[in-house]
C-alpha positions in Angstrom: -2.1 -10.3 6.0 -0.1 -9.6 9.4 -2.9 -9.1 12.1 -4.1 -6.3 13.9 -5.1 -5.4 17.4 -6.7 -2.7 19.1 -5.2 -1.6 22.8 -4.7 1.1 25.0 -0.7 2.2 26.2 -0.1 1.7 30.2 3.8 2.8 29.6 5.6 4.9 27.7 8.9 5.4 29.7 10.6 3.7 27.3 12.9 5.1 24.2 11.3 4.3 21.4 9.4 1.3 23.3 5.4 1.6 24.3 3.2 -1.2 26.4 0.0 -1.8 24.8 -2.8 -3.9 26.8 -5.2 -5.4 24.5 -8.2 -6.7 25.7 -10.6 -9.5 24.1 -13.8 -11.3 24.8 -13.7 -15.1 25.3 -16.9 -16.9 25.1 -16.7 -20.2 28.2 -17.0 -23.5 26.6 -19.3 -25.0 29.5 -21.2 -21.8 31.4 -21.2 -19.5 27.8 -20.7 -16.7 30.1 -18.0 -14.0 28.5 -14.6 -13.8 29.9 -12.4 -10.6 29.9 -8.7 -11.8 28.8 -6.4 -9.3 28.7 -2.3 -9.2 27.5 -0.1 -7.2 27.4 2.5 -6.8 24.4 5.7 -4.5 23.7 5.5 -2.3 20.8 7.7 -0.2 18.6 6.8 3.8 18.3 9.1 5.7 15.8 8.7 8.8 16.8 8.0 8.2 20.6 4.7 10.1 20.0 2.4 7.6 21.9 1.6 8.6 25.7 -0.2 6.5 28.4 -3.9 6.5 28.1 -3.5 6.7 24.0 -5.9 4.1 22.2 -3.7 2.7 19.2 -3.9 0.2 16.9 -0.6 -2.2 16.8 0.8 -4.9 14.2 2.3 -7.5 14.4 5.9 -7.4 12.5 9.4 -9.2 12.4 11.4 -9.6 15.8 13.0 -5.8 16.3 14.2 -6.7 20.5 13.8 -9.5 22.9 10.6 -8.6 23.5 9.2 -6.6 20.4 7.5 -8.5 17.9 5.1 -5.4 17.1 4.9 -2.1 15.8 2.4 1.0 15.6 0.4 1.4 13.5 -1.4 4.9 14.2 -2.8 6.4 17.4 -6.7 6.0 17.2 -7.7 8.0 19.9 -5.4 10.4 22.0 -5.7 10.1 26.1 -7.6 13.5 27.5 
């Protein structure tokens, strides 16, 4: 099973190309106090239908770029 993550898209100016910042909850070994860790991953969008503000839901898949090492999977929740 390839995993899955949940993220929202800062950029879309590229062709083809979207940025998709996930977010994810770390638990602190010491202080178990919840940290906020965020990254940020390249993803590819077929049909360039994805637009900043879009939640989507991205997996991970074969090397398509330099940078791309995930794809779209569908666009949970469109940006207002």
């Amino acid at each position: 099973m390839r995993r899955q993550v949940m993220g929202t898209v800062v950029s879309d100016k590229m062709d083809k190309t979207v940025v998709v910042l996930v977010e994810r909850l770390v638990k602190h070994k010491y202080y178990h106090k919840y940290l906020r860790r965020r990254a940020k991953f390249a993803a590819h969008d077929e049909k360039n239908e994805c637009r900043a503000g879009d939640k989507v839901l991205i997996t991970e898949s074969r090397p398509l770029s330099k940078t791309k090492r995930w794809r779209v999977s569908n666009i949970v929740e469109r940006a207002v």
